[in-house]
C-alpha positions, 0 to 999 in steps of 0.5 A, a space after each residue: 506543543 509549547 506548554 508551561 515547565 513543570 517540577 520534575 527530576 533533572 535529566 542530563 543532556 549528555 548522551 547515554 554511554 549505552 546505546 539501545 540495542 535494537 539496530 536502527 536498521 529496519 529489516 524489510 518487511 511487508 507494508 501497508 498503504 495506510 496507517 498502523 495506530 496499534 500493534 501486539 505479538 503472538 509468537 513471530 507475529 506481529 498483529 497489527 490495526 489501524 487504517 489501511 486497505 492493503 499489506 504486502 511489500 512496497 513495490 512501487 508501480 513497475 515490478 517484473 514477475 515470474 511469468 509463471 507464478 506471478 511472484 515479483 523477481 526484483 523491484 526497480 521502484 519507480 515514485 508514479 505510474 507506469 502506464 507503458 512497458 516493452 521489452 528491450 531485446 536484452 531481456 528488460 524492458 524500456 517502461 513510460 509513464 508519469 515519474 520522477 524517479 526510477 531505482 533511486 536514479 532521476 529518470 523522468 517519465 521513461 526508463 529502461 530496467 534490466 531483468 535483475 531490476 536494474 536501471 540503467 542509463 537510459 534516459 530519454 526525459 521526456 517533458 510530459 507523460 509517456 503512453 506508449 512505447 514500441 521498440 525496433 532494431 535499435 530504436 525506441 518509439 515513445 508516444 504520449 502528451 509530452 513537448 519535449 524530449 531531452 530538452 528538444 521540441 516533440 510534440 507527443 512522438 519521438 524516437 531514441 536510440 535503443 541503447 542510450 536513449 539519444 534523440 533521434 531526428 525522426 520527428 513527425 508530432 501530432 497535434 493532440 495525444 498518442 495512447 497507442 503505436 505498433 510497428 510493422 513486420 518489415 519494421 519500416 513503418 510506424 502505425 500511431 493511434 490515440 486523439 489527435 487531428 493531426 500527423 506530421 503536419 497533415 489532417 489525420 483522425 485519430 489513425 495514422 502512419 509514419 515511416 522510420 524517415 518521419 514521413 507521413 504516410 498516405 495511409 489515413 483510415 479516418 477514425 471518428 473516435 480515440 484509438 486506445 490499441 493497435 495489433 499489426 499482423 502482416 498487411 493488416 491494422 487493428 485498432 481498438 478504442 471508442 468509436 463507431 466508423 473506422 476506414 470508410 465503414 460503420 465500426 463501433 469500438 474494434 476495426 480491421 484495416 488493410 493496407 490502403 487504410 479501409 475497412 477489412 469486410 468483418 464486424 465484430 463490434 463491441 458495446 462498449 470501449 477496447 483499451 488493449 490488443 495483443 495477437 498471434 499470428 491467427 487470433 487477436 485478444 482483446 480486452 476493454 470495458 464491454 460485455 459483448 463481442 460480435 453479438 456474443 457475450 464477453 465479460 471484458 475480454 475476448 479473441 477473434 479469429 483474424 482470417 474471418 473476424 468471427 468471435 472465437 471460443 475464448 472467454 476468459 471473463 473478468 469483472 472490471 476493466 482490461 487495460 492491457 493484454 500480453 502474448 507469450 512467444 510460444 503463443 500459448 499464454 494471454 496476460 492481462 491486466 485492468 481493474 479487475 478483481 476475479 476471472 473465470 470466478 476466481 480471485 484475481 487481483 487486477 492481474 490474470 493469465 489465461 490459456 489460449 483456450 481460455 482456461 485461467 492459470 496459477 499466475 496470480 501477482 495480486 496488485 493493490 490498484 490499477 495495472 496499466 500494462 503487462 510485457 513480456 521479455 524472456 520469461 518475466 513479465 513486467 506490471 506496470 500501474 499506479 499501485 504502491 504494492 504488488 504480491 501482497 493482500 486485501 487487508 482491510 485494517 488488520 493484518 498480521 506480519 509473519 516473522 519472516 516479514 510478510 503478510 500472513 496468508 491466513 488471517 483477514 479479520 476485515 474490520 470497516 473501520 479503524 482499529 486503534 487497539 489490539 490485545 491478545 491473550 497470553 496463550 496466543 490464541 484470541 485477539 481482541 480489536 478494539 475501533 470505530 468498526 461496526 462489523 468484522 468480516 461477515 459479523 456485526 460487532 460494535 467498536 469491539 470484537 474478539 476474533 481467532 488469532 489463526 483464522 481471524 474468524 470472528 468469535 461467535 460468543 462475543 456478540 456484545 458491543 460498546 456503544 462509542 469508540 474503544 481506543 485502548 486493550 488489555 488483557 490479563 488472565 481471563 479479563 479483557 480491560 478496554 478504554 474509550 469514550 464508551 458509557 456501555 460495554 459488554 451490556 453492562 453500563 461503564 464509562 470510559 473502562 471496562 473489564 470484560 471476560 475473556 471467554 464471551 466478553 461480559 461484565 466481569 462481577 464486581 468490577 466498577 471502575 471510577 468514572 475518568 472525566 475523559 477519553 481513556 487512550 491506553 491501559 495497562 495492566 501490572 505483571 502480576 495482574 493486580 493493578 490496572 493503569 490508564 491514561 487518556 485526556 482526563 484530569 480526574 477519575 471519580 472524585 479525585 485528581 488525576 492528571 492524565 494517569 490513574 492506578 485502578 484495582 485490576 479486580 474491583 475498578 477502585 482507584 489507588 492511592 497513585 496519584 501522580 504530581 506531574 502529568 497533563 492530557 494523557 496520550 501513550 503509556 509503557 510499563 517496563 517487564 518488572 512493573 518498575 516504571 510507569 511511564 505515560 506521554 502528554 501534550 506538553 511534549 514531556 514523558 513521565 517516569 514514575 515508580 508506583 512502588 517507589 518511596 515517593 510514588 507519586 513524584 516523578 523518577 525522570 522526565 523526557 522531553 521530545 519536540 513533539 508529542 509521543 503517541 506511542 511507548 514500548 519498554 523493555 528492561 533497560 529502554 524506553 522506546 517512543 515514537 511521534 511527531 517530533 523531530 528533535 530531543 531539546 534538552 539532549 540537543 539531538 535531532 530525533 525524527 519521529 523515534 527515541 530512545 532513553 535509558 530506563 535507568 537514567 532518563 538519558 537519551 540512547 543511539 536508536 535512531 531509525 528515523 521513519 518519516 511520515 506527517 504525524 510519524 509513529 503510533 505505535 510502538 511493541 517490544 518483545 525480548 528480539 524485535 522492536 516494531 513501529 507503525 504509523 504514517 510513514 512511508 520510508 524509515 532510515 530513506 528507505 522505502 517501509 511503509 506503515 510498519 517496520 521490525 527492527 532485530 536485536 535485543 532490546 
């Protein structure tokens, strides 16, 4: 934001000698899949808040995991969905879907990706989307709503070589969309399901074969609805889907056929649709959105035996929808992925494995959004979806970041709104949020809360609220000062500061603070705890000017003599660790230094200035780091996007340049005496994928 020059001390443009020592390389560490507007440290853990629904490692919509576990063995990142997956033979898998790139390659729509995550080659590129994929000998059946494949006329089928992903000539198209193929046992037949009138040029309703020559079969069942899934077991067809007649017979959603294409004599209907088949050699799973099965009850998931059609024991139940179903070779394991957020009553994340009795096991990836399929090659199982994070936790805007850069298990506070301050007391076992929320977890709390820095758990002595949004924390002693656009706190009357105690968030006794005439967006209090700074959008406090930054008495509220020359709109603020350097941002795109005990307090020490405001500031003893929506540093003449720093002692810009991305890039910025951290909007930082949040190691 342009705005008119002001006195300030002059800053060299020549690049600082020394550089900051925090690398500019983030470690990889979990992220969200929102925005971080606050962060603090307890220990080795970083607290962060903001707006967000889930932290974990950005993974992309393909990541292959163990198939026992559930924890991922690599990530190939794709940038959209995978809505198909099959194993290559090699112990990868070829996945279909909706991208653009896969494992940093151009690979659109369709890739192959080895056991350790690899891509490879493999590059058949679809124009259109890819739904299904079924693999052969030596070569890969796709099917989907594409046009073209490698830039040849396919209409929704085609076929490639197995290994170098080549066009081959089979050719039949379809005239509308395929959701679903299988191939039979003697692999000389492709079975093609999805929406469509026509195959090969010839009237076929939703079902239809082909042989490996593109020839059109004369098997045509003659479904009245879109086939979702397809099962082969020797001579006979399963088709899954939403219909209600199906090979000559009334078949409402699941239909056994033979090899003349009519109906097998059993009904096992469904109230509702079928979207996954998977089966052994006597029992075929089933997964959908329904809640019967032959007239029995099955929550969305269910088997039948394949000689009768009857409706077999297991009911592994799921609360959402399944999308798709996976047997092990040993016939012991059915995987499933779908909508889902519990089976058989416990917590599973859209993705769950069951016995072949029906009983659920540990296997546990946790997605954040919708798994779309699961394949099994070796022991390794490929999910696929349109989720950005897999292996990570519901996290509804706050979360905290282990020192080995993963979510903590433990603490899930849940507050329902943003949080756009945290604090924490000095001995670590508090912190203190502070938003537009208006319940934590199970427990009403009104724009402010305490909660246990372990459990999470809400403090039960702090039941008392601010009535408007609290946008900035502090905690000093036994005190907890908070900053918003509040005219109460804690039950007590305070416009836009209070001090609040620490031990049931109360008015602290003889506090009252000047009134600023404006939002208060960050507070700080000295080392030594005697004086309090705030800065926020005002231009006053009480009576008295005061551009964008005041110093308060930290015991009575009453406003110093600190009265700084040079400010404007307040938007972040820093102290370095000794409390010799005040800094705060504004909308004028400048960062004021100032020396509050200096021999010209009120004067500026140095100013910086960023081609975009600075919405977050963290110090240390020698630098300054701040974060925001600038791209360049004008008066250095370098480009910075997002992310600077500068000498404390110069005001000169340093060599830290992570580089995050991001529309309005950084909001908030810590420092402890090993690690800078950064959150915000970004979603990549240096091009790498880090969404959210990042850790950078060294000795700032």
């Amino acid at each position: 934001m342009a705005a008119p020059a002001l006195a300030v001390a002059t800053v060299s443009v020549s690049m600082s000698s020394a550089s900051a020592s925090a690398s500019s390389t983030a470690t990889v560490t979990d992220g969200v899949n929102g925005v971080v507007y606050a962060s603090t440290h307890i220990g080795d853990r970083t607290i962060i808040g903001g707006s967000f629904t889930w932290a974990g490692p950005s993974t992309a919509g393909a990541v292959p995991v163990d198939g026992t576990t559930g924890v991922r063995t690599s990530m190939p990142r794709v940038n959209g969905t995978v809505n198909a997956a099959a194993r290559d033979g090699s112990g990868g898998w070829y996945v279909g879907g909706v991208f653009e790139f896969a494992g940093g390659f151009v690979r659109n729509g369709a890739a192959r990706v080895t056991s350790a995550g690899v891509v490879t080659s493999w590059n058949p590129q679809p124009t259109g989307q890819i739904r299904a994929i079924a693999s052969v000998g030596n070569v890969v059946y796709l099917g989907g709503s594409f046009t073209a494949m490698d830039g040849t006329s396919r209409s929704g089928l085609a076929a490639v070589d197995r290994v170098t992903g080549a066009l081959l000539p089979w050719n039949p198209g379809v005239s509308g969309t395929v959701s679903a193929l299988a191939v039979s046992a003697d692999g000389t037949t492709v079975y093609v399901g999805g929406s469509f009138s026509g195959l090969g040029g010839q009237s076929r309703a939703n079902l239809g074969a082909v042989g490996t020559d593109g020839t059109v079969s004369s098997w045509a069942p003659g479904v009245n609805g879109p086939v979702n899934a397809l099962a082969v077991q020797g001579s006979a067809v399963y088709a899954g889907g939403s219909f209600t007649s199906a090979g000559g017979a009334a078949r409402t959603n699941l239909a056994g056929l033979d090899a003349a294409g009519t109906a097998l004599p059993w009904s096992a209907d469904t109230d509702g649709p079928v979207n996954a088949l998977a089966n052994t050699s006597t029992t075929l799973y089933l997964g959908g959105q329904f809640s019967l099965v032959g007239g029995l009850a099955r929550s969305n998931l269910g088997a039948l035996d394949m000689a009768t059609g009857s409706v077999t024991s297991f009911a592994g139940g799921v609360d959402g929808s399944v999308t798709s179903l996976t047997v092990n070779s040993t016939a012991t394991t059915v995987y499933a992925g779908g909508t889902f957020t519990s089976a058989a009553g416990q917590t599973r994340l859209r993705a769950a494995a069951f016995t072949s009795a029906g009983a659920l096991t540990g296997w546990d990836p946790r997605a954040e959004a919708t798994v779309t399929t699961v394949a099994l090659s070796g022991g390794a199982v490929m999910v696929g979806g349109n989720f950005s994070m897999l292996n990570g936790y519901p996290r509804t805007n706050a979360a905290a970041i282990r020192g080995d850069g993963s979510v903590d298990p433990s603490w899930n506070p849940s507050p329902n709104n943003t949080v756009y301050a945290v604090a924490a007391t000095a001995d670590g076992t508090r912190v203190f949020l502070g938003g537009t929320f208006t319940s934590v977890g199970p427990s009403a709390r009104t724009y402010i809360a305490a909660v246990d820095a372990v459990t999470g758990a809400t403090d039960p002595n702090w039941t008392k609220a601010a009535n408007n949004t609290v946008r900035a924390l502090a905690v000093s002693g036994q005190v907890v000062y908070a900053g918003g656009s509040f005219t109460r706190a804690g039950g007590g009357d305070a416009i836009r500061i209070a001090a609040l105690t620490v031990a049931n968030g109360t008015p602290v006794p003889g506090f009252t603070a000047a009134a600023p005439n404006n939002t208060v967006k960050a507070l700080l209090t000295s080392p030594d705890g005697t004086k309090l700074y705030a800065v926020g959008g005002f231009n006053a406090v009480g009576a008295s000017s005061r551009p964008g930054a005041a110093q308060l008495d930290a015991a009575t509220g009453a406003l110093t003599s600190f009265a700084p020359s040079a400010g404007g709109a307040g938007i972040a603020a820093a102290l370095t660790p000794d409390g010799s350097r005040f800094y705060f941002s504004t909308t004028s795109n400048r960062t004021y230094a100032y020396d509050p005990a200096g021999a010209t307090p009120n004067n500026p020490v140095h100013t910086i200035r960023t081609g975009g405001d600075v919405q977050a500031i963290g110090a240390s003893a020698t630098e300054i780091y701040v974060g925001g929506h600038f791209t360049n540093l004008p008066v250095e003449h370098l480009a910075r996007m997002h992310a600077a720093a500068f000498s404390v002692s110069t005001g000169t810009a340093t060599a830290w340049d992570p580089g995050p991305d991001g529309i309005m890039g950084v909001w908030a910025i810590s420092v402890t005496g090993s690690t800078v951290t950064i959150g915000g909007d970004f979603l990549k930082v240096g091009g790498k994928t880090q969404p959210g949040f990042a850790r950078f190691g060294g000795t700032p």
